[in-house]
C-alpha positions as a printed Julia matrix, in Angstrom:
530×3 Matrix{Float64}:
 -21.38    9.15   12.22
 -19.36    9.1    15.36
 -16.52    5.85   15.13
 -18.25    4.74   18.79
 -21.57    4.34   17.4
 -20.04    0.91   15.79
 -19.53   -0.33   19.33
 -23.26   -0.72   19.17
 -24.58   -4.08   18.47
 -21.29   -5.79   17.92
 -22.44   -8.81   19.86
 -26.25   -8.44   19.37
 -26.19  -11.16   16.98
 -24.1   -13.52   14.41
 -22.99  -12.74   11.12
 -23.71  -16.37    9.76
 -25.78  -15.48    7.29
 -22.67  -13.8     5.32
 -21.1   -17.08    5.35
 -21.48  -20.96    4.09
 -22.84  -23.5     6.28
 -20.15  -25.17    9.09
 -17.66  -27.71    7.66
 -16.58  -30.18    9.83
 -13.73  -29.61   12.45
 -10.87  -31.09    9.97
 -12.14  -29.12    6.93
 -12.58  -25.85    9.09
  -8.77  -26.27    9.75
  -8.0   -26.29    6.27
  -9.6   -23.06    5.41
  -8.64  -20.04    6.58
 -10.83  -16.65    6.78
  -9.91  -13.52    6.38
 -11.52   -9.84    6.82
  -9.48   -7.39    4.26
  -9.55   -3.57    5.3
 -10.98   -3.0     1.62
 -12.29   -5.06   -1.09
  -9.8    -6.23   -4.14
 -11.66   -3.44   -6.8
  -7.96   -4.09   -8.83
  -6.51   -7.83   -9.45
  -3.72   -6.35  -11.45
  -0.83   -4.94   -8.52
   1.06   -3.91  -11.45
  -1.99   -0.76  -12.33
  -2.63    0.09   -8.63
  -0.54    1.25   -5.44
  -3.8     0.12   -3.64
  -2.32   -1.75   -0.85
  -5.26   -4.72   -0.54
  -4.02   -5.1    -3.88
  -0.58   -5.44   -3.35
  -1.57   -8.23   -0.6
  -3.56   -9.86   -3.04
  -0.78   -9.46   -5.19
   1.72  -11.51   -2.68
  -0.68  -14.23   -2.52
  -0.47  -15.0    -6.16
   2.29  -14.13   -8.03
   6.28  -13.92   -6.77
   9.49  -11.77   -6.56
  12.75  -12.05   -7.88
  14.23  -11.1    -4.29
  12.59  -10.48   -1.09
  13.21   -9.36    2.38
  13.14  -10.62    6.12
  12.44   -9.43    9.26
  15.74   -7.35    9.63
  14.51   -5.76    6.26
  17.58   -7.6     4.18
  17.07   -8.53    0.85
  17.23  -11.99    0.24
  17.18  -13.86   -3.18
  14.01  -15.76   -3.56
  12.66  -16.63   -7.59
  16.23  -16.59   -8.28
  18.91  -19.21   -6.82
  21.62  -16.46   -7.08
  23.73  -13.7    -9.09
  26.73  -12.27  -10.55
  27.84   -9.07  -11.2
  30.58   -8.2   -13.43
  33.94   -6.47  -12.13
  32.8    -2.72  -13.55
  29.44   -3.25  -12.05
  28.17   -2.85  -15.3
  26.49   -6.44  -15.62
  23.91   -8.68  -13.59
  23.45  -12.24  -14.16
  20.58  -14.01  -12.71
  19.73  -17.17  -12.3
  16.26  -18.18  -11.75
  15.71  -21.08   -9.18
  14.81  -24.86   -9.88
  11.41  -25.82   -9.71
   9.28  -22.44  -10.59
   5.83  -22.94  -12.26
   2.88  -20.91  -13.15
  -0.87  -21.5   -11.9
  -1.17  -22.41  -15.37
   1.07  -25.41  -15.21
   3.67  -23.4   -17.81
   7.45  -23.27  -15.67
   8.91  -19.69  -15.13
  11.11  -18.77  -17.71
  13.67  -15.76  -18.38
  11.85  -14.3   -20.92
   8.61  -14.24  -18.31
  10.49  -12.39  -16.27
  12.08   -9.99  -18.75
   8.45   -9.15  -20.39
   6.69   -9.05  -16.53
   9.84   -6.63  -15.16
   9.52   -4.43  -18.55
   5.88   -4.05  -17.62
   6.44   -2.95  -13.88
   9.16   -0.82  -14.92
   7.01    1.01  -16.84
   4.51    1.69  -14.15
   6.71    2.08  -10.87
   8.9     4.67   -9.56
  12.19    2.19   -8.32
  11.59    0.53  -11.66
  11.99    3.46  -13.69
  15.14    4.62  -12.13
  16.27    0.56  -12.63
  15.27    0.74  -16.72
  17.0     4.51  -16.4
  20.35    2.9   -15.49
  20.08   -0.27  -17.91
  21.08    0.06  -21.16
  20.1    -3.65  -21.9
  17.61   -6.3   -20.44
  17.64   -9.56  -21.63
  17.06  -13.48  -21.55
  20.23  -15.24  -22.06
  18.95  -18.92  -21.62
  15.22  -19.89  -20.29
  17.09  -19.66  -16.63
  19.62  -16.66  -16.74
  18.39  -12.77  -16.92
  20.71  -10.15  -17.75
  20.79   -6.77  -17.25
  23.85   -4.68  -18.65
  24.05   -1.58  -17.24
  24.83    2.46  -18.09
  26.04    3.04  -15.2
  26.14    0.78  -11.38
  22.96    0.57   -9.62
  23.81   -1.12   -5.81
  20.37   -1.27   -5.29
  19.09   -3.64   -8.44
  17.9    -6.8    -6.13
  16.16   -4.02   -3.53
  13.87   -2.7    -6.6
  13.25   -5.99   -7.72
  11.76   -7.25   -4.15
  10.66   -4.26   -3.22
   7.51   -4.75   -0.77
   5.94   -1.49   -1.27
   3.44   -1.04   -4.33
   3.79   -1.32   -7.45
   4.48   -5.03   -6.71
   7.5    -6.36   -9.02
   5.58   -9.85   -9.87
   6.45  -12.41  -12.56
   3.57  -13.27  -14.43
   3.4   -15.12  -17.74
   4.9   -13.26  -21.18
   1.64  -13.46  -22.99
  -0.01  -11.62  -19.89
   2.74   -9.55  -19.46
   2.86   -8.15  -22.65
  -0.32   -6.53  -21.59
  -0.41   -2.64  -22.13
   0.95   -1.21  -18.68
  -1.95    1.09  -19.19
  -4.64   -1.68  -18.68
  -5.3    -4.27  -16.7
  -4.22   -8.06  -17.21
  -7.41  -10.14  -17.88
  -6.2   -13.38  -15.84
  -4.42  -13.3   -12.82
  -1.93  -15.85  -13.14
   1.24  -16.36  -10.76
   3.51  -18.92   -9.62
   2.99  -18.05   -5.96
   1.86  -20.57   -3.38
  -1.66  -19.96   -3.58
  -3.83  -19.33   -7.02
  -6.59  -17.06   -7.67
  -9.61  -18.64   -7.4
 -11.71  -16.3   -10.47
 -14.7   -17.55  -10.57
 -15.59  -17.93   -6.68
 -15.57  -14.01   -6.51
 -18.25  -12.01   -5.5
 -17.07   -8.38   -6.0
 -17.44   -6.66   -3.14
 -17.81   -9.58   -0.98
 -16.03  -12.26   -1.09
 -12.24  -13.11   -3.23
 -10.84  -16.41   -2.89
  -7.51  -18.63   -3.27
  -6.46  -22.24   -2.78
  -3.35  -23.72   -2.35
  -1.14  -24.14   -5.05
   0.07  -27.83   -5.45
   2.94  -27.56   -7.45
   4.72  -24.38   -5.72
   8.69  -25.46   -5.0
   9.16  -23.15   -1.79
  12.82  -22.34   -1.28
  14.85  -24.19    0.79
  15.8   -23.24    4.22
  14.67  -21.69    7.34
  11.73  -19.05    7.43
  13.11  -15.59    7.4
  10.31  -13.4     7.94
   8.3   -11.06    5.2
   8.33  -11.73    1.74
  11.88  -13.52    1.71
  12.69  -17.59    2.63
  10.81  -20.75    1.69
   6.92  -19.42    1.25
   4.67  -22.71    2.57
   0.93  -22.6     2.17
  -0.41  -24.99    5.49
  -3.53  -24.31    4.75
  -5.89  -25.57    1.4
  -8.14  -22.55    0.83
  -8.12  -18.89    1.9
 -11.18  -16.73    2.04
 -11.07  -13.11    2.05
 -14.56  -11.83    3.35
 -15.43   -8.04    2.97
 -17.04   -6.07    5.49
 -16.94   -2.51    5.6
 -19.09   -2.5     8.73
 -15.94   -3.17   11.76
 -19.08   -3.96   13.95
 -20.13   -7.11   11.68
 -16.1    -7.99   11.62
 -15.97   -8.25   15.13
 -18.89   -9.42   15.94
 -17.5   -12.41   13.58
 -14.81  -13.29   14.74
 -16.29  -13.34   18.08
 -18.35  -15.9    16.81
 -15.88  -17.92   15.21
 -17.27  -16.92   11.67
 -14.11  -15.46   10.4
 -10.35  -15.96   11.7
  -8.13  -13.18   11.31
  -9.42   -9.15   10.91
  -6.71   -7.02    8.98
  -7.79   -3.62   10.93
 -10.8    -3.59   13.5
 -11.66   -0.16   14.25
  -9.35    1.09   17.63
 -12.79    1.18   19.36
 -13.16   -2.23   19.68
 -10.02   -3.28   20.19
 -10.66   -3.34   24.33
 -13.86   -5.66   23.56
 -12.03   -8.06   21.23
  -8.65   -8.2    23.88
 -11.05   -9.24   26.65
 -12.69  -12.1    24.62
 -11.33  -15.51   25.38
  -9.99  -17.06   22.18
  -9.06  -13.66   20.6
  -5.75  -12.53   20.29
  -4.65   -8.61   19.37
  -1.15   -8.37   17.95
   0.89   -5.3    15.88
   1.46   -6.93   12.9
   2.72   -3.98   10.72
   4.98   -2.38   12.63
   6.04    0.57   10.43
   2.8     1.98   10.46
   0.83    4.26    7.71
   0.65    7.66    7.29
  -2.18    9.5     6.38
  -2.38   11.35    3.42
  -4.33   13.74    1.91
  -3.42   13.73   -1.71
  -4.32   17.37   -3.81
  -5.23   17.54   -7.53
  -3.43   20.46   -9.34
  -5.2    20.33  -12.33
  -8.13   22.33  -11.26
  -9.34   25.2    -9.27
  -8.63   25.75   -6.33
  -5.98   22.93   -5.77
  -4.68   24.45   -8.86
  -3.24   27.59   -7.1
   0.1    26.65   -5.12
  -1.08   29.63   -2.22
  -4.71   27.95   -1.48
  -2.58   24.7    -1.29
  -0.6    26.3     1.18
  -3.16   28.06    3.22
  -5.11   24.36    3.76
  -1.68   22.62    4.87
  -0.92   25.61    7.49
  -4.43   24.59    8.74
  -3.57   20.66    9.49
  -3.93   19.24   13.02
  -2.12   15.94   13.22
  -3.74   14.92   16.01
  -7.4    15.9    15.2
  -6.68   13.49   11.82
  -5.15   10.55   14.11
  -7.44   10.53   17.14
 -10.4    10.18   14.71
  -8.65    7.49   13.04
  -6.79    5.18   15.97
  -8.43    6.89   18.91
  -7.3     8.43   22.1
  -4.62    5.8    23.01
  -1.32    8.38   22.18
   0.51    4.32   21.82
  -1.56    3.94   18.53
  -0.71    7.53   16.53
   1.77    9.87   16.21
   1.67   13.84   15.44
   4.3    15.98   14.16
   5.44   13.16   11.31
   7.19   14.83    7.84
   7.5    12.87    4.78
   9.56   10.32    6.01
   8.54    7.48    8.36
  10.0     8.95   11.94
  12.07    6.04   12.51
  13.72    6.3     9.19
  17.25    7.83    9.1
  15.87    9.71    6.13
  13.51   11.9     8.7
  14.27   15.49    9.82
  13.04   18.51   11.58
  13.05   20.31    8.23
  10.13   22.72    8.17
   8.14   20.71   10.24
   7.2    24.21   12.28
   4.35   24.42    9.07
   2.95   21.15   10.8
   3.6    21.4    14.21
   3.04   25.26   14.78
  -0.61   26.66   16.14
  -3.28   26.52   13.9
  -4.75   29.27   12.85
  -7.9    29.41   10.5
  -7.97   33.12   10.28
  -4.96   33.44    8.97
  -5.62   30.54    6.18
  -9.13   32.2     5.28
  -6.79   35.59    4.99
  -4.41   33.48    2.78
  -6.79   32.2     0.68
  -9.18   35.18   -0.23
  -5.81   37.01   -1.24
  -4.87   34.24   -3.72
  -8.42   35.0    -4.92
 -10.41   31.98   -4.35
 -14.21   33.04   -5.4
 -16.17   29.79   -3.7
 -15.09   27.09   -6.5
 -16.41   23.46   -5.04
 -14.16   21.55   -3.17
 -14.99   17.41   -4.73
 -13.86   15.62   -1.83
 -13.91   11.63   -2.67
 -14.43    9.7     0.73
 -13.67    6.29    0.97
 -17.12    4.49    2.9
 -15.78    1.27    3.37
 -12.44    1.71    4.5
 -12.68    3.36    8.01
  -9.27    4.96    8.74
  -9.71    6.82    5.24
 -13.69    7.29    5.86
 -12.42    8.92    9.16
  -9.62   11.06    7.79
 -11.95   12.45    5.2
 -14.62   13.42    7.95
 -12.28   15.67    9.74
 -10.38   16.64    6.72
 -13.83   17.82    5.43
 -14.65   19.72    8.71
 -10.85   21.4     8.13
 -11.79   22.95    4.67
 -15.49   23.75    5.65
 -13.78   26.06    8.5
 -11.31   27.46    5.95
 -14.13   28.59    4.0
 -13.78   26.42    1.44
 -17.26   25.18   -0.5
 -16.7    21.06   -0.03
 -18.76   18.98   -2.14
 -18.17   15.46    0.37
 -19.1    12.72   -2.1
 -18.76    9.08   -0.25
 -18.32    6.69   -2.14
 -16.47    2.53   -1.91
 -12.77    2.35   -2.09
 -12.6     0.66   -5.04
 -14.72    3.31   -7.56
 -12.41    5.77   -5.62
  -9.33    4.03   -7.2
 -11.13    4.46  -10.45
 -12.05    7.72  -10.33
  -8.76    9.08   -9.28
  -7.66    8.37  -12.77
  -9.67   10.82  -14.01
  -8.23   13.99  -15.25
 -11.25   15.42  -16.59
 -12.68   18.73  -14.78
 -15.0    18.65  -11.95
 -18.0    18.99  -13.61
 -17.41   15.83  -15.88
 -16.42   13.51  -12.64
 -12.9    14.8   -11.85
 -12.11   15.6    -8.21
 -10.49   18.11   -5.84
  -8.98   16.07   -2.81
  -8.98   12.61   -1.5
  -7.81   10.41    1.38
  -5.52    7.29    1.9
  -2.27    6.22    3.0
   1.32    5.7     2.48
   2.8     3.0     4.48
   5.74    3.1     6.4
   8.02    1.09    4.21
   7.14    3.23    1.55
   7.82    6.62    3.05
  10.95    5.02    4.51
  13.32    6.58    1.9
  12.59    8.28   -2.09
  13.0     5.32   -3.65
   9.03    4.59   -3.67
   8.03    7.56   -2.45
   5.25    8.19   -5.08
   3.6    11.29   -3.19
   6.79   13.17   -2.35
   7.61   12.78   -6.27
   6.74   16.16   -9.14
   6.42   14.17  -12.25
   3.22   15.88  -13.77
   1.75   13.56  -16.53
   3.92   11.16  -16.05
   3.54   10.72  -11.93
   0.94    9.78   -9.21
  -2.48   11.16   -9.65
  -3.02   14.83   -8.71
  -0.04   14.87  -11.02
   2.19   18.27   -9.17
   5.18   19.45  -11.29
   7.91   20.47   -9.53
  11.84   20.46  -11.06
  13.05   20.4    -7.49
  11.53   18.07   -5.9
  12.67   15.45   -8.81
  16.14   17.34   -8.34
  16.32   16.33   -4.53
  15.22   12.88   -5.45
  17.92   12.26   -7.87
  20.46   13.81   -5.36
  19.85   10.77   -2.99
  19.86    8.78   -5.64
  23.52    9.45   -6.33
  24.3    10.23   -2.78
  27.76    8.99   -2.24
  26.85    8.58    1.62
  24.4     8.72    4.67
  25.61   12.24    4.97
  24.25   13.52    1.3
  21.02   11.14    1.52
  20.08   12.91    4.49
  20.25   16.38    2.85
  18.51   15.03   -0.02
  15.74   14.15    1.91
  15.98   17.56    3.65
  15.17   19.43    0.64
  12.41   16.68   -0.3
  10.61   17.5     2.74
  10.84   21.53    2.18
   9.77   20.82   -1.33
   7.13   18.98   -0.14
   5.79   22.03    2.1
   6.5    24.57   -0.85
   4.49   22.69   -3.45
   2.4    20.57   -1.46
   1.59   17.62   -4.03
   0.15   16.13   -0.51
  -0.3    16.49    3.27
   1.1    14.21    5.51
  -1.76   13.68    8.23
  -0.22   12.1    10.96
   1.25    8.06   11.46
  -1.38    5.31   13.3
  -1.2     1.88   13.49
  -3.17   -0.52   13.31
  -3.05   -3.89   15.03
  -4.51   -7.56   13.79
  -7.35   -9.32   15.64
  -7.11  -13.3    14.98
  -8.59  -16.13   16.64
  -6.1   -18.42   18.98
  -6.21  -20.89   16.57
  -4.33  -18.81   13.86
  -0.87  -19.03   14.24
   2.23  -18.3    12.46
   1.59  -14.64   11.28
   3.98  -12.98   10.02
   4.96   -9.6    10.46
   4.37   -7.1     7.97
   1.36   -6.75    5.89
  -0.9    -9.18    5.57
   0.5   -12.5     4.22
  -0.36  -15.99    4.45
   2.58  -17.93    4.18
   3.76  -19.69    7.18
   0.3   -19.57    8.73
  -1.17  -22.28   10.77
  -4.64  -23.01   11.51
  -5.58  -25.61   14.58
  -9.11  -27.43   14.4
């Protein structure tokens, strides 16, 4: 389906029947509602990257540190700490007034147990637990971690806004196997999870937390500085179809839409009471993430062939449209703006395309027509879109796709799944890395070669983990960059993914809705006038 046959209809009618009857002006106020790009499949942010998830996540539950809108990291579940003369120990202190949805307060050993759990799970964490040689609860207030060696950059894994989200949950949930999912979500964030109001696949909800302490002082931006719920309930509403969205927030059924499809966005900026804003402005880059388990991803050369095939643009225009303001073509594996970018191989990406000579390149690695399981995601449409043309790609390779379409959330399942193709495994699938997270290595996930122990699609590769820990250790801007260099050539040698391009995508929120902040979508600081 073309993207501009959603234009169609979008104010034929109302979408009221999706939603409960009108409250009065004063109660409409107090409730706030909210059109996700995907539904929350995942409650857990610790067992998914999924980004609605790590939204959801920031909602609920809270960070040691955090960062503002200069991208500083700021204390904010802790009043403070101290670090030893050698470097070699962290003291900190958790803030006054911190309490769980559950009514229990936040103590050390929470946080011990919940970090322990992340750590386990998450890329920055593991490097974190690699340099500590001990992590413990001196007092219910003070956390300590005594280190093997100095690691500057402690408080920026422990607010890290990228996923896996570092969130302090209760010990008894945290002692939860990182390899399954907690069975309550319980935080000490300013709003609560509201379980049994949700309708999976439709509708996830949270109120406003009573008891939350914010921190004191000015707002800061992002996830750092005093976090204040104005409003009593939020309501996220799912709606895979962007002409339903928009066609309800035109009507004034819904308030804010995370990502309306770039089609629309002329309709909804010339509607009076709309407003269009860049929230996020790092962006996301597309990816298109390659399982090496199985045939033919399997074979480092076919994996090669399909990336020498890759036209940024084709991937971007699909996805953001024809507005050049919205995308961006010839992006590596770091976010362009990021001093951690290069030209570094790039001429792989930015070169001519030539199918030909990738059909040449893969016969002679000896493909023989093994299917292609291509998992599309059919209710999130910048990944729906990015699968459509990266489909048309491999069918003009030669390539036999088997395009199975299925909802984000059984995606994030399936991926899991190691199994071969004929028992539900997969070939390729779509999503995104946003640009915080492709910023620099340190969360990196799909620039990492970790095998078993990584990101699914699971690539091995002794270099790239080499380059990685090079810029780890980097004594200066200098040696980071060259780390990254050799990232990015590793990255076009072994291909664990295929960087499709950078779009962004802007908010669409009704003039009453104030107060956003910038960033992903958070709800902190928001305002909503009858």
């Amino acid at each position: 389906m073309h993207r501009r046959n959603f234009l169609k209809g979008v104010a034929a009618g109302s979408a009221a029947a999706l939603f409960s009857p009108r409250l009065s002006l004063a109660a409409e106020s107090r409730v706030l509602k909210f059109v996700p790009s995907a539904d929350v499949t995942v409650v857990d942010p610790v067992w998914t990257t999924a980004y609605v998830t790590r939204n959801h996540g920031y909602m609920v539950f809270d960070t040691l540190y955090g960062y503002d809108d200069n991208f500083q990291i700021r204390p904010q579940m802790v009043a403070g700490h101290e670090i030893g003369k050698d470097g070699l120990e962290w003291r900190l202190t958790l803030r006054d007034g911190l309490k769980f949805h559950d009514g229990e307060p936040v103590l050390a050993r929470d946080v011990v147990a919940s970090i322990r759990r992340w750590a386990d799970r998450d890329v920055f964490g593991k490097d974190l637990m690699a340099a500590t040689d001990e992590l413990s609860a001196a007092s219910d207030k003070v956390v300590v971690f005594r280190l093997k060696r100095p690691f500057a950059l402690l408080p920026a894994a422990l607010g890290k806004m990228t996923s896996r989200m570092p969130c302090i949950m209760p010990e008894r949930l945290a002692m939860t196997p990182p390899s399954e999912q907690v069975t309550e979500v319980i935080g000490s964030g300013p709003f609560r999870f509201v379980a049994d109001e949700r309708v999976q696949g439709a509708l996830t909800v949270y109120e406003k937390f009573q008891d939350y302490v914010p921190r004191e002082g000015s707002a800061v931006g992002r996830t750092g500085g005093p976090k204040i719920a104005n409003v009593d309930r939020v309501e996220w509403h799912v709606m895979p179809d962007a002409a339903t969205a928009s066609g309800a927030l035109q009507a004034g059924e819904v308030d804010w839409v995370e990502s309306p499809l770039p089609d629309l966005l002329p309709l909804l900026r010339s509607q009076d009471g709309i407003e269009v804003k860049l929230l996020d402005t790092s962006g996301t880059i597309g990816s298109m993430r390659l399982n090496h388990l199985h045939p033919p991803f399997d074979n480092p050369a076919i994996r090669r062939a399909v990336l020498s095939v890759i036209d940024q643009k084709n991937f971007m225009q699909a996805v953001a449209g024809e507005d050049p303001s919205m995308w961006r073509a010839g992006v590596g594996v770091f976010t362009p703006e990021s001093p951690m970018a290069s030209d570094a191989g790039m001429d792989i990406l930015n070169g001519p395309r030539d199918f030909e000579a990738g059909k040449a390149a893969i016969a002679e690695a000896g493909y023989n027509g093994e299917p292609v399981v291509l998992l599309a995601a059919s209710d999130y449409a910048a990944l729906r879109a990015e699968a459509e043309v990266g489909a048309d790609t491999l069918n003009r390779l030669g390539l036999n796709v088997d395009y199975q379409s299925l909802d984000w959330g059984t995606i994030q399942q399936r991926r899991r799944s190691r199994e071969p193709l004929d028992k539900g495994g997969w070939s390729c699938l779509y999503t995104g890395i946003n640009g915080l997270e492709a910023w620099d290595p340190s969360s990196h996930q799909n620039s990492r070669g970790l095998g078993d122990a990584g990101q699914y699609g699971w690539p091995v590769s002794d270099e790239l983990e080499a380059a990685r820990k090079a810029w780890l250790e980097a004594p200066d801007l200098a040696g980071q960059k060259a780390a990254c260099e050799r990232i990015q050539l590793g990255v076009f040698d072994v291909v664990p993914y295929i960087p499709l391009g950078l779009h962004y995508a802007p908010a669409a929120f009704r003039s009453t809705v104030s107060n956003i902040p910038y960033g992903f979508a958070q709800f902190y600081g928001v305002t909503k006038s009858a």
